[in-house]
C-alpha positions as CSV (number, residue, x, y, z in Angstrom):
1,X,230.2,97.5,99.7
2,X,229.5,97.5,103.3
3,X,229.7,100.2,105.7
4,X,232.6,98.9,107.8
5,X,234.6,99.1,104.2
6,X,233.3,102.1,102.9
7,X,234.7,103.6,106.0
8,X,238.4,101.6,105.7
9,X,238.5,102.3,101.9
10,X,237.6,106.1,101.8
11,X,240.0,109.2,101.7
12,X,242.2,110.0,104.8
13,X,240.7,107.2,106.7
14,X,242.1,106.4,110.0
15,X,241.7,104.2,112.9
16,X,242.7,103.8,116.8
17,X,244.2,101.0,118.7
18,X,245.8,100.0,122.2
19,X,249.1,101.3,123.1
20,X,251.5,99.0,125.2
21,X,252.3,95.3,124.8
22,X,250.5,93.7,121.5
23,X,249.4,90.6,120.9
24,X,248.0,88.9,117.8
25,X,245.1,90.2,117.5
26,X,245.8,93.5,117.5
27,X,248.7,93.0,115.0
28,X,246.5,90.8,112.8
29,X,243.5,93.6,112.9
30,X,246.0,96.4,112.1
31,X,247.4,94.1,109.1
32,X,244.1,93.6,108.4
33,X,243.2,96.9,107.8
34,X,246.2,98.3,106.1
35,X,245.5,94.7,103.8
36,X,242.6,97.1,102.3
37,X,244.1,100.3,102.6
38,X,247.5,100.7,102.7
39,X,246.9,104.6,103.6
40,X,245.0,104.1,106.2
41,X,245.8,105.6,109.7
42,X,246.5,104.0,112.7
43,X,247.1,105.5,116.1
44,X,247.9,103.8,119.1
45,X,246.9,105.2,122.5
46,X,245.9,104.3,125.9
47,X,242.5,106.3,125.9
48,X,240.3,106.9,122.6
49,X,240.2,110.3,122.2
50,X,236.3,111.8,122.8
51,X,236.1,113.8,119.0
52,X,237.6,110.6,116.8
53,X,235.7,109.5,114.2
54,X,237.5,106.9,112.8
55,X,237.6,102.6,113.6
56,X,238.4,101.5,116.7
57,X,239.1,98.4,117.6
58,X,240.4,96.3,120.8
59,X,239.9,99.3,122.8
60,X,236.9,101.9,124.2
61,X,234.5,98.8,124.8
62,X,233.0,99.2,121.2
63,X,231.3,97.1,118.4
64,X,234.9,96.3,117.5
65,X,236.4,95.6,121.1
66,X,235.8,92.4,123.3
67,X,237.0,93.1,126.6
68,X,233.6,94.5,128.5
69,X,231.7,91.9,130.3
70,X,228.6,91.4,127.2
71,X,231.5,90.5,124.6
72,X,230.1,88.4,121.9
73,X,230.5,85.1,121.5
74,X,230.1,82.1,118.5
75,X,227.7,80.1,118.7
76,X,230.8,77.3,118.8
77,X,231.5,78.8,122.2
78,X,234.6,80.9,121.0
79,X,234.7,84.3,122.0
80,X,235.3,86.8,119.5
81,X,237.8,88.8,120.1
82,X,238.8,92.6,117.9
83,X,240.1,90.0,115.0
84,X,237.0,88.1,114.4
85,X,234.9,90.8,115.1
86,X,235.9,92.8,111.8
87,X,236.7,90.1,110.0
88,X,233.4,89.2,110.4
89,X,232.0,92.1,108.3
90,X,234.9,91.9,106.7
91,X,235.8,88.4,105.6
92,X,233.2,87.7,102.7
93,X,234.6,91.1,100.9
94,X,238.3,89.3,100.6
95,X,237.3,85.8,100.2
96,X,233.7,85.3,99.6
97,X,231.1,83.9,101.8
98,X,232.1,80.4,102.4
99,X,235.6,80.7,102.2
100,X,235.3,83.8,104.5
101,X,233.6,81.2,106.9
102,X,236.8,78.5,106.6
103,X,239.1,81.5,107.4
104,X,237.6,82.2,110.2
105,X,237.3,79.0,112.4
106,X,240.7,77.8,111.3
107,X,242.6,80.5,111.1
108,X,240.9,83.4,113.5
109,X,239.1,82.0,115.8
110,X,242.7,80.1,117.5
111,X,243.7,83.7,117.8
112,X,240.5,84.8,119.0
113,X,240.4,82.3,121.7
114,X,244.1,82.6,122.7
115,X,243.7,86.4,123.1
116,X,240.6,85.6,125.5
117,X,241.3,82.5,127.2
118,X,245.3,82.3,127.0
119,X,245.3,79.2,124.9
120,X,248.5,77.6,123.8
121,X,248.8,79.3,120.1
122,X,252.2,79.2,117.9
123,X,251.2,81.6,115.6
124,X,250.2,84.4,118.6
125,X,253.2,83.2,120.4
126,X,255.6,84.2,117.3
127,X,253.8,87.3,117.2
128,X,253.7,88.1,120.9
129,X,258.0,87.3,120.7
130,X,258.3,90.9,118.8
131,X,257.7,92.8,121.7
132,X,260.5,94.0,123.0
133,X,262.0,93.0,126.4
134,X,261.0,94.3,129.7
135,X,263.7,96.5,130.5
136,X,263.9,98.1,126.7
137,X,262.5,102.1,127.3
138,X,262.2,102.4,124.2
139,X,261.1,101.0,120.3
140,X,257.5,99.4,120.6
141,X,256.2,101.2,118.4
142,X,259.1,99.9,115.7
143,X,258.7,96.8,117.3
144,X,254.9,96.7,116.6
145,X,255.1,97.5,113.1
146,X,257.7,95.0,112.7
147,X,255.4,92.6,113.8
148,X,252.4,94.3,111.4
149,X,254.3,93.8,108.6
150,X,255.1,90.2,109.7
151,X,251.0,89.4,110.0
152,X,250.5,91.5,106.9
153,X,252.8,88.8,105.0
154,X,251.4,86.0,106.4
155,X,247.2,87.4,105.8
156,X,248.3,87.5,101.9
157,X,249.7,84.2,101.7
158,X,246.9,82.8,103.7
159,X,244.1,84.1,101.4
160,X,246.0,83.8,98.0
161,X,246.5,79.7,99.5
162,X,242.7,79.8,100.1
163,X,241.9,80.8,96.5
164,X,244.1,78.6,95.5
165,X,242.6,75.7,97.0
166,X,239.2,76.5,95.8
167,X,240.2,77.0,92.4
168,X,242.2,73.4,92.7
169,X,239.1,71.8,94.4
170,X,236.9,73.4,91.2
171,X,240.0,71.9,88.5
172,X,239.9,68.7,90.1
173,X,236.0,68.3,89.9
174,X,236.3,69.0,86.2
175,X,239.1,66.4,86.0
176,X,237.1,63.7,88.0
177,X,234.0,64.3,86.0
178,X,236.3,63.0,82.9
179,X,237.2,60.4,84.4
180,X,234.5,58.8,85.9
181,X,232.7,59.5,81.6
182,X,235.8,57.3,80.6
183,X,235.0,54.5,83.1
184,X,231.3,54.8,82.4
185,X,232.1,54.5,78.9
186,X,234.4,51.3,79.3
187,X,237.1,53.4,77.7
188,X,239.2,53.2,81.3
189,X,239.8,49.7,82.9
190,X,238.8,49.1,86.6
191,X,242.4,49.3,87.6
192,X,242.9,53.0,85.5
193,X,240.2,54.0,87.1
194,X,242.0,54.4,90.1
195,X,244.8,55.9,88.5
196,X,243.9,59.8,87.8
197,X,246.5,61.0,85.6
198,X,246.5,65.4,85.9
199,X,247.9,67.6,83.7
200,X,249.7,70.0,86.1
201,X,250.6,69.2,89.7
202,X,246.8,70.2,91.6
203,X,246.9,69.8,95.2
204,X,244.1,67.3,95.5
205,X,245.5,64.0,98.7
206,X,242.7,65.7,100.9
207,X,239.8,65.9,98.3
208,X,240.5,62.4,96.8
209,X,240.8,60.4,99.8
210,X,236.5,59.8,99.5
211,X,237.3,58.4,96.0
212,X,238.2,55.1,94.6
213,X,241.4,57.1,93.4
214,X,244.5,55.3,95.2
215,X,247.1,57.1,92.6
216,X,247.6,60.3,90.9
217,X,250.3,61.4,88.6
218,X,251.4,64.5,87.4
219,X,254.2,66.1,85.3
220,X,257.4,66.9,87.3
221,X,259.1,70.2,87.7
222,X,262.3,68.3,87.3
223,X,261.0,66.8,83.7
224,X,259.4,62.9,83.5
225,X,256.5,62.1,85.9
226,X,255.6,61.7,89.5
227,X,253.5,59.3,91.4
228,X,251.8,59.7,94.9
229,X,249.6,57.2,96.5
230,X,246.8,58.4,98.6
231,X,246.1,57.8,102.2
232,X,242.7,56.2,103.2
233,X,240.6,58.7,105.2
234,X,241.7,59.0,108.5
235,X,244.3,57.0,108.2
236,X,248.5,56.7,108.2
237,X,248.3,54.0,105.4
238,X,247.7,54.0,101.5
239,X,244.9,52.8,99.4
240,X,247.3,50.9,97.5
241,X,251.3,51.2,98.4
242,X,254.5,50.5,95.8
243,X,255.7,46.9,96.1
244,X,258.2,46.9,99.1
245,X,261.2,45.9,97.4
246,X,260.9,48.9,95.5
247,X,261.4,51.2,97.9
248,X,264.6,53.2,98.5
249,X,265.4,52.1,95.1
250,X,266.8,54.3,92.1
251,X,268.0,54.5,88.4
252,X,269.1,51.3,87.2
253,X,268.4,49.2,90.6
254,X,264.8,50.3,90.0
255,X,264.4,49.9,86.7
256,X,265.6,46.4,87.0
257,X,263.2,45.4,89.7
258,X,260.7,47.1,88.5
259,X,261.2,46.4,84.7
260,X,260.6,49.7,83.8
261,X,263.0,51.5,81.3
262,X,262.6,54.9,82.8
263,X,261.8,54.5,86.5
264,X,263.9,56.9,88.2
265,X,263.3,56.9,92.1
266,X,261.3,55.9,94.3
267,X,261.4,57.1,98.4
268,X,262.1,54.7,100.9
269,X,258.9,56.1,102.6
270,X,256.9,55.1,99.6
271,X,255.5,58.4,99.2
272,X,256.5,59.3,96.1
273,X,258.1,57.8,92.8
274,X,259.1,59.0,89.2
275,X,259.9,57.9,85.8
276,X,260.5,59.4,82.6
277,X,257.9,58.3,80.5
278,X,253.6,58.6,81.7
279,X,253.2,55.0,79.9
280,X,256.3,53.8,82.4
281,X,254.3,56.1,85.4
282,X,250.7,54.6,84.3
283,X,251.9,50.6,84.2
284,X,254.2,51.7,88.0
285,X,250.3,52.3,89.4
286,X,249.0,48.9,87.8
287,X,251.5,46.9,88.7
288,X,251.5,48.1,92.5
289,X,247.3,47.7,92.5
290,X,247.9,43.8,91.0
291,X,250.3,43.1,93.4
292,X,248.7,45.0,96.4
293,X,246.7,43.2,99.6
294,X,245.1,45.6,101.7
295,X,245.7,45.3,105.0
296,X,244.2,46.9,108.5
297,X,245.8,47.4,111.9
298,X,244.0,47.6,114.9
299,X,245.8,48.3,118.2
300,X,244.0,47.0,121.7
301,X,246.1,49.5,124.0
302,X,245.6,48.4,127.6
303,X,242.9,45.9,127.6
304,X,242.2,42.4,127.4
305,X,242.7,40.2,124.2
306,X,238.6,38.9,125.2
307,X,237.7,41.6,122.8
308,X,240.1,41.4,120.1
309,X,237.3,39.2,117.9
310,X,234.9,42.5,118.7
311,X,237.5,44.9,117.4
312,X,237.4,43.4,114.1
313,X,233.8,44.2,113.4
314,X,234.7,47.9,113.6
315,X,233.3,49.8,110.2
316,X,235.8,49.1,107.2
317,X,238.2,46.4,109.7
318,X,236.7,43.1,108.8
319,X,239.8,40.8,108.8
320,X,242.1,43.4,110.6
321,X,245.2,42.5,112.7
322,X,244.8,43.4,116.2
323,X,248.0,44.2,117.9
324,X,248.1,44.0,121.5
325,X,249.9,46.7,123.7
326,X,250.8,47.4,127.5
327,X,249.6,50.9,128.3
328,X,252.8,52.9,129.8
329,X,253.2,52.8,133.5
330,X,251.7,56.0,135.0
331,X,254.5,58.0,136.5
332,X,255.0,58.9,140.0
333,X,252.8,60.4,142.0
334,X,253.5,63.5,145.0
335,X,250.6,63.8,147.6
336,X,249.5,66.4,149.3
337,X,246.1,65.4,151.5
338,X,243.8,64.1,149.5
339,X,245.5,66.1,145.9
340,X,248.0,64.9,144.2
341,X,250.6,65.5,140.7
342,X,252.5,63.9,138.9
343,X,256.6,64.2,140.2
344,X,257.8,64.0,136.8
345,X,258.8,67.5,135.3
346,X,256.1,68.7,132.5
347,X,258.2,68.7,129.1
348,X,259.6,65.0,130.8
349,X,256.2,63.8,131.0
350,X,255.5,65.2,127.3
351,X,258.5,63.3,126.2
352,X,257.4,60.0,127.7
353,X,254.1,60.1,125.9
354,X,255.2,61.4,123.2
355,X,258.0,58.2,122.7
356,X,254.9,56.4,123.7
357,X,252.9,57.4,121.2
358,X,255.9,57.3,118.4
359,X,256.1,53.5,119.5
360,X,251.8,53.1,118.6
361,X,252.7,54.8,115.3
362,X,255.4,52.4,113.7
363,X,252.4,50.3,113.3
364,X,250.3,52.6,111.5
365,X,247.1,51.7,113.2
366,X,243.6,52.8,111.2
367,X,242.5,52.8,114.9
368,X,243.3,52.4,118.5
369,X,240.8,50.9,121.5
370,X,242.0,52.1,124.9
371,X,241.3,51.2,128.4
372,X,242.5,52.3,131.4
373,X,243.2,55.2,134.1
374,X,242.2,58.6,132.6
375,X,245.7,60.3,134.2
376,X,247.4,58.1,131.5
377,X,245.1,57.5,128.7
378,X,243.9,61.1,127.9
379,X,247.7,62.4,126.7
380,X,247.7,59.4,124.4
381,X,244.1,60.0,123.0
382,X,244.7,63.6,122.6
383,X,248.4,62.8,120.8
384,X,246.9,60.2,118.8
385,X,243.6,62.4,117.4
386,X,246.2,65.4,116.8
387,X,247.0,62.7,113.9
388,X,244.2,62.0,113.4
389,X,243.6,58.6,114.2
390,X,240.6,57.4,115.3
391,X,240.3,56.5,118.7
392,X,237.7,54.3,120.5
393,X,236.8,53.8,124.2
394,X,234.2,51.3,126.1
395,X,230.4,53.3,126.8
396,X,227.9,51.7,128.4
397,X,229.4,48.3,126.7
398,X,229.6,49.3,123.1
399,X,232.8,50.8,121.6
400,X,232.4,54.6,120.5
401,X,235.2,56.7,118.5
402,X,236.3,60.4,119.8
């Protein structure tokens, strides 16, 4: 056990914080603490006093504050702030080294960054919203541990969903090791072998996408069977999708087109479809891999068609459809010398790219090429990575992805 523990964990142990208006970090590093001792102490205070001997943290410019000018930071370039800085001594006690390590850069370190840099963050911003108003005297303190209790919820969720995962991750290695013995051993066709049948539902889309896998199927909490197809990586579009005329389709409509006794449903999205019976689930999956054509989508956003025949020798897009598109027109512009803005209101100008960027999606591109003034092209890269879609510009005359 480590020191920084020992002290949390032992009898009558106690701990000092700021006073005044909280933020996430604060609330998250209280949470934090109570997470491993739910009688521990914690005062809040505008000045540490000089005889306590217990944690403090995000105050009195110690190992466990970050606002004096020498404040640590990752080697990513995030500062740390009171948050990371115990959960770095902390973090491999709840969830083990490397998962202590996930934790931090995609959970903490948002928080850490927002409480030093002012970042955009939903999850401070909902925990910032419980202090009280301005002109409220009184009830921060009730207010703060309102919003304690709030982070202390959503810490246990968090870490029992990151056990979770690794234990799934582990259950699903087991799984594929079967099946890739039953495709060695000829027992499992080339077409089951991309059908990985589980015994329990295992969140898995993320981990399979590097596979062959394009199906998996699992029992229902309903009762009968459900089928998902899984997205290439770094992609909007399936492996291998359920014939279109299927789609939207239930009970006996389905089962007719389909010809299978004890199809059920299956979404008009094409996420998702179920049937009674795993034989009627298993020959659902063949059928849609005989019958599938893969297909890739390219879109040319703002440059000439010249390159099109270029696009197409992008990794994995031999054969592609390039679709060509008009970038949007850049909005108006107000002057003032040589500096200028755009006139259009913020949130309007967020709308228009973001009905721009809806209109790039109904394509579901596996990539985007872009060309053209930074002012407009940078919201659209930035919208399109946030789904992930892989975006390339024109360097030094070869295409590069960002």
């Amino acid at each position: 056990m480590n020191t920084l523990l020992e002290q949390i964990k032992k009898k009558n142990a106690k701990a000092f914080t700021h006073s005044g208006k909280f933020h996430a970090d604060d609330v998250f590093s209280y949470a934090l603490l109570l997470y491993l001792n739910p009688a521990i102490t914690i005062t809040r205070g505008n000045k540490v006093p000089k005889d306590f001997d217990g944690i403090v943290f995000d105050i009195g410019r110690g190992k466990y504050d970050h606002h004096q000018k020498d404040s640590r930071i990752r080697e990513n370039g995030i500062p740390y702030a009171a948050f990371g800085l115990l959960w770095e001594e902390l973090g491999k006690e709840i969830l083990g080294e490397e998962l202590a390590a996930k934790f931090d850069e995609s959970f903490i370190q948002p928080l850490d960054n927002n409480d030093n840099t002012g970042e955009k963050n939903e999850l401070a911003t909902l925990i910032g919203n419980f202090n009280p108003s301005w002109d409220i005297e009184h009830g921060e303190n009730e207010a703060f541990l309102k919003a304690v209790q709030t982070a202390g919820i959503i810490l246990v969720n968090t870490f029992e969903k990151y056990k979770g995962n690794e234990r799934a991750d582990k259950r699903i290695e087991e799984i594929l090791a079967t099946q890739e013995s039953s495709v060695l051993s000829g027992k499992n066709s080339p077409a089951e072998a991309k059908i990985l049948t589980l015994p329990e539902f295992i969140p898995c889309q993320k981990q399979l996408r590097d596979t062959e896998i394009a199906f998996i199927i699992f029992p229902s909490n309903r009762g009968g069977y459900c089928i998902q197809p899984l997205k290439r990586k770094h992609s909007l579009n399936y492996k291998c999708s359920f014939p279109e005329s299927w789609l939207g389709l239930e009970g006996e409509e389905l089962q007719t087109e389909t010809s299978l006794n004890s199809a059920t449903f299956c979404h008009k999205g094409g996420f998702i479809m179920t049937t009674d019976h795993l034989d009627d689930a298993i020959s659902a999956c063949k059928i849609s891999l005989e019958h599938f054509t893969e297909n890739f989508c390219i879109i040319n956003l703002g440059a000439s068609s010249n390159i099109n025949a270029f696009l197409t020798e992008m990794p994995h897009m031999k054969n592609a459809t390039v679709i060509q598109l008009d970038l949007p027109e850049i909005p108006e512009l107000t002057y003032d010398g040589n500096f200028g803005e755009i006139a259009m209101e913020k949130a309007d100008f967020k709308s228009y790219i973001k009905d721009y960027v809806k209109g790039i999606l109904k394509y579901k591109p596996d990539a985007v090429y872009i060309e053209g003034e930074l002012l407009i092209t940078y919201p659209i890269i930035r919208a399109l990575r946030k789904k992930h879609i892989p975006v390339y510009i024109k360097h030094k005359m070869k295409f590069v992805t960002i």
